[in-house]
N, C-alpha and C positions, 0 to 999 in steps of 0.2 A: 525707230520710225519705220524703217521699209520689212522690217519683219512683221512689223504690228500691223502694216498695211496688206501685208500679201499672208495673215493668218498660219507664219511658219511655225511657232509656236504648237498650235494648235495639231501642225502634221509631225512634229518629233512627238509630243505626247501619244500621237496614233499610233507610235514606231517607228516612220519613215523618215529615214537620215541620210540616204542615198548610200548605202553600203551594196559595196561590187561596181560601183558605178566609175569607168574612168573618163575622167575631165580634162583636154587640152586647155591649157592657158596663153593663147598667143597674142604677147606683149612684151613690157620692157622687161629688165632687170627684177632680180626677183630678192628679198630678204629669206635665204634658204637656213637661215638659222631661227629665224622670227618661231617663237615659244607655240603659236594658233595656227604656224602650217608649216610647220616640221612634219607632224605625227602624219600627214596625209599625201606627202609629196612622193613620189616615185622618181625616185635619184635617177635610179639607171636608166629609166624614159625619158624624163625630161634633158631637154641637149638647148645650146645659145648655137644660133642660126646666122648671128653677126659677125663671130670670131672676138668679141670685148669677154666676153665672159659670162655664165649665167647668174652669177652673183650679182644688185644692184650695187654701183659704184659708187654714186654720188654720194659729197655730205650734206643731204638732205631726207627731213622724217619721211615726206612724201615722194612713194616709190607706186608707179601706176602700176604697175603687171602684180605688185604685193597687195594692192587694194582690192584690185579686182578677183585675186584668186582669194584673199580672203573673204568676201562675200560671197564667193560658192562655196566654200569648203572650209574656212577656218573651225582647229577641232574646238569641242566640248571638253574643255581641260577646266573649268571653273574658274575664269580670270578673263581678262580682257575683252573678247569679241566672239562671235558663235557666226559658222555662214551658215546659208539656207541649207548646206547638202551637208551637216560636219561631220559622217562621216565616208565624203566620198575620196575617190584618188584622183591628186592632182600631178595631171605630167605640165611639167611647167615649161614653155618654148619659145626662146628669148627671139623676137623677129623685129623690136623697135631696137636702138640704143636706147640710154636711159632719158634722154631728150625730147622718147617718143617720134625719132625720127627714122625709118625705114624703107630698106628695099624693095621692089615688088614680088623680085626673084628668092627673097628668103621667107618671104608670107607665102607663097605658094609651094617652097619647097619642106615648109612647115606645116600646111595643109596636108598635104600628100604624104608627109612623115608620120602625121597623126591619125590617118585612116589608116593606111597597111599595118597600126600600132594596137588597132581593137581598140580605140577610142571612140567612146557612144557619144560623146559631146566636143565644142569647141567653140571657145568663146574667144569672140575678133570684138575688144573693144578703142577700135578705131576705124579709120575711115578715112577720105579724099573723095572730094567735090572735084569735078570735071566738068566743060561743054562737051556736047557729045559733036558740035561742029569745029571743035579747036581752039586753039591759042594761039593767035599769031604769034611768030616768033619762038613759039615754047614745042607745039607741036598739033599735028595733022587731025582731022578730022579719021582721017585712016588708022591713026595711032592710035587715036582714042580707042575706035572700033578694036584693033587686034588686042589692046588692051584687054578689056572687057571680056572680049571672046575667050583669051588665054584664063584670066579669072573663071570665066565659066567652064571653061572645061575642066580647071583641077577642082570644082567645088561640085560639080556633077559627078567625077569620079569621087569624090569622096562621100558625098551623098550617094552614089550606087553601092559602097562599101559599108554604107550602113551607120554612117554618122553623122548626127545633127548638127548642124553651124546657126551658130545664133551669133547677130554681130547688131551694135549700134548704130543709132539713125541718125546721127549726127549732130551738132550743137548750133546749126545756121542758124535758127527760128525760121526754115525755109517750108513754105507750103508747096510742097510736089504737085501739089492736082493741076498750079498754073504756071510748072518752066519746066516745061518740058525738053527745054536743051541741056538742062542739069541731070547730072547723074553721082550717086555716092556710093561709092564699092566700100566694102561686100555687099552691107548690108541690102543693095538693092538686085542681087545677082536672084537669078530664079528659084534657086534652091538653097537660099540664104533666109534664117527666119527674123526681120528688122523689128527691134523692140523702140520706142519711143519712152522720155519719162515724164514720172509725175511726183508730187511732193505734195508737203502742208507750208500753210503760214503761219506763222506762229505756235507750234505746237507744243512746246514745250511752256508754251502760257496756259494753254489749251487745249488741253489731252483728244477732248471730244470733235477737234477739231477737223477740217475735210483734210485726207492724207492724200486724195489723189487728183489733187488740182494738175493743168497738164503744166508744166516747166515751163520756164519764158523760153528757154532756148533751145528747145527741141524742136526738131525737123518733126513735121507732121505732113497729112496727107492719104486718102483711101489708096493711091493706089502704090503707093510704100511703106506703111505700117501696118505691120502683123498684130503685135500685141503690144502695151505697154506692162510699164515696170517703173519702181521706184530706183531716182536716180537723184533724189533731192531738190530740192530749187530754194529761192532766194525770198523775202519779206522785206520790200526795201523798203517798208517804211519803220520795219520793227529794227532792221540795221541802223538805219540813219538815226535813232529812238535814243543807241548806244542802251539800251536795257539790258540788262546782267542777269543771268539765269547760275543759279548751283547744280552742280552734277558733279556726284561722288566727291562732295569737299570741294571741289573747286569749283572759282565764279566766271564763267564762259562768256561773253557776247550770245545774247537770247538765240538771234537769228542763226545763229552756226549749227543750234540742234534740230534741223530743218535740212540738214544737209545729211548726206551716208559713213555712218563712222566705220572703218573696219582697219586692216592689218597697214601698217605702213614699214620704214627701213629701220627695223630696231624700234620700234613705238606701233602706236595709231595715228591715224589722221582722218577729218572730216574732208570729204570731197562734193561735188556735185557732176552732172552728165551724163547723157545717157553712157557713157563708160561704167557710169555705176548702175544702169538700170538694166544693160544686159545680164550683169553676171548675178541676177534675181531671177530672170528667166532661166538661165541655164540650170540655175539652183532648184528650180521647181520642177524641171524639165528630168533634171538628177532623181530629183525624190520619184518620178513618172515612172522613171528608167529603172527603177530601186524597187518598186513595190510588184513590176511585171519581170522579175527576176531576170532583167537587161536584155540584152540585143535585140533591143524596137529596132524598127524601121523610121527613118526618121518622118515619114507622111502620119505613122500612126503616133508619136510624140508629137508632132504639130496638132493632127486632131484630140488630142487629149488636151494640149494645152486648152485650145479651144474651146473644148465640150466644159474646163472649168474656169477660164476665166469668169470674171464678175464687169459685166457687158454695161460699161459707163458710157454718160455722154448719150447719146440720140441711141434709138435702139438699133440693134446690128452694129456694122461695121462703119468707123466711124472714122473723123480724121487724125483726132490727138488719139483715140483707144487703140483702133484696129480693130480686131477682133475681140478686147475687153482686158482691164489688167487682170495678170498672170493671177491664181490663187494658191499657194501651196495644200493648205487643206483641202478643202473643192479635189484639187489633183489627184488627191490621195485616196479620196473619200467615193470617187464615181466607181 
């Protein structure tokens, strides 16, 4: 679904796979044996920022840092899954546990790890929701502010270094343009590019269907969304239906092929979130970085995004779009 919606297809046939292109992955645990992203990981760059290990631990299929690097980068091996970029390099840098829950001092010393490392990309798919006046009891309006500050200044240094950060917009269903005392890092840091997503309903009943409806649960809003991306969404009437769809021999729940399939801990797994809609932009961002024989700046990768997205919703800049979703072809093709 999210390849077919962002025409990746269309930009491996042109060639572009994102080769030479290195990709930080900063999230949980990673499946570093998983068969789709082996072939593309860079052992000796990738490091765990936790001290647990950069291996995922749990016994569980769904492993988020292995979903998400497979959606940029899972290779082209004829089997399982294909990401947008398959063949870029992924430094993999463990900065949640596998619970998804993290430091602030290991995300930024993970930032700052992966710029001085000649990495052209970095994908932050997570986030925290803030009042920018406080929490009583939890912490200062002041806090909040040097918070934020310290965020911006290791993600200005890394953007002066020459590498892109793309991070997701969050899962609140919150409209930015009217709370203005909220705030969600990264993705809302200045030089942070925030993807928002989008899906179909029912598409595996109906191929022809609209792929990029915006999510029920994404953060939207003009003056924090850059671009969108597929990150799957939900058909709750085609769920509640219990309707049975076939894929590859087996009979799935229809509305689960509506969601983003990619690399999970030793398997696959369907997911939904703008978690999954970033690492499409990164992916297209990969192919951008790939076909201008690498080290953009990251101002002219955001305007390339730009110049190909495909500008849905109201024209221009909009609240669920942004700037239009991502295109890999378009990308390739200006």
């Amino acid at each position: 679904m999210g390849h077919d919606a962002i025409d990746a297809t269309e930009a491996w046939n042109a060639g572009y796979r994102g080769k030479g292109v290195r990709v930080a992955v900063l999230d949980t645990g990673f499946d570093l044996k998983h068969p789709d992203l082996l072939p593309n990981i860079n052992l000796d760059l990738s490091m765990d920022f936790t001290g647990e290990g950069l291996q995922y631990t749990l016994d569980d299929v769904f492993s988020h840092g292995s979903h998400t690097a497979g959606t940029i980068a899972a290779a082209d091996n004829g089997f399982g899954t294909i990401g947008v970029a398959p063949e870029a390099e992924l430094v993999l840098l463990k900065v949640l546990n596998d619970e998804g829950i993290g430091a602030t001092f290991d995300i930024l010393n993970a930032i700052i790890y992966a710029a001085v490392n000649e990495v052209d990309l970095i994908n932050m798919s997570f986030g925290s929701v803030g009042k920018r006046r406080g929490e009583p009891g939890f912490y200062t309006a002041r806090e909040v502010a040097e918070l934020v500050s310290l965020y911006t200044r290791v993600t200005n240094f890394a953007y002066q270094q020459g590498t892109t950060m793309i991070a997701s917009a969050g899962n609140e269903a919150t409209n930015y343009n009217h709370t203005a005392d909220l705030g969600h890092v990264p993705s809302q840091l200045p030089n942070v590019i925030s993807i928002s997503a989008t899906g179909p309903n029912g598409w595996v009943l109906n191929p022809n269907t609209n792929l990029d409806l915006p999510a029920f649960y994404t953060n939207y809003g003009t003056k924090v969304i850059d671009f969108a991306a597929p990150g799957g969404t939900v058909d709750f009437d085609l769920e509640a239906s219990g309707t049975l769809a076939t894929l590859a021999g087996l009979e799935v729940p229809a509305y689960v092929l509506d969601f983003v399939f990619s690399t999970g801990n030793q398997d696959y797994y369907w997911s939904i979130g703008t978690s999954m809609a970033a690492p499409h932009a990164v992916g297209v961002a990969a192919l951008i970085i790939g076909k201008n024989g690498g080290s953009m700046h990251p101002a002219q990768v955001k305007a390339a995004l730009k110049a190909s997205a495909d500008d849905l919703g109201k024209p221009g800049k909009d609240d669920f779009y942004g700037s239009g979703r991502v295109n890999a072809f378009r990308a390739v093709s200006n």
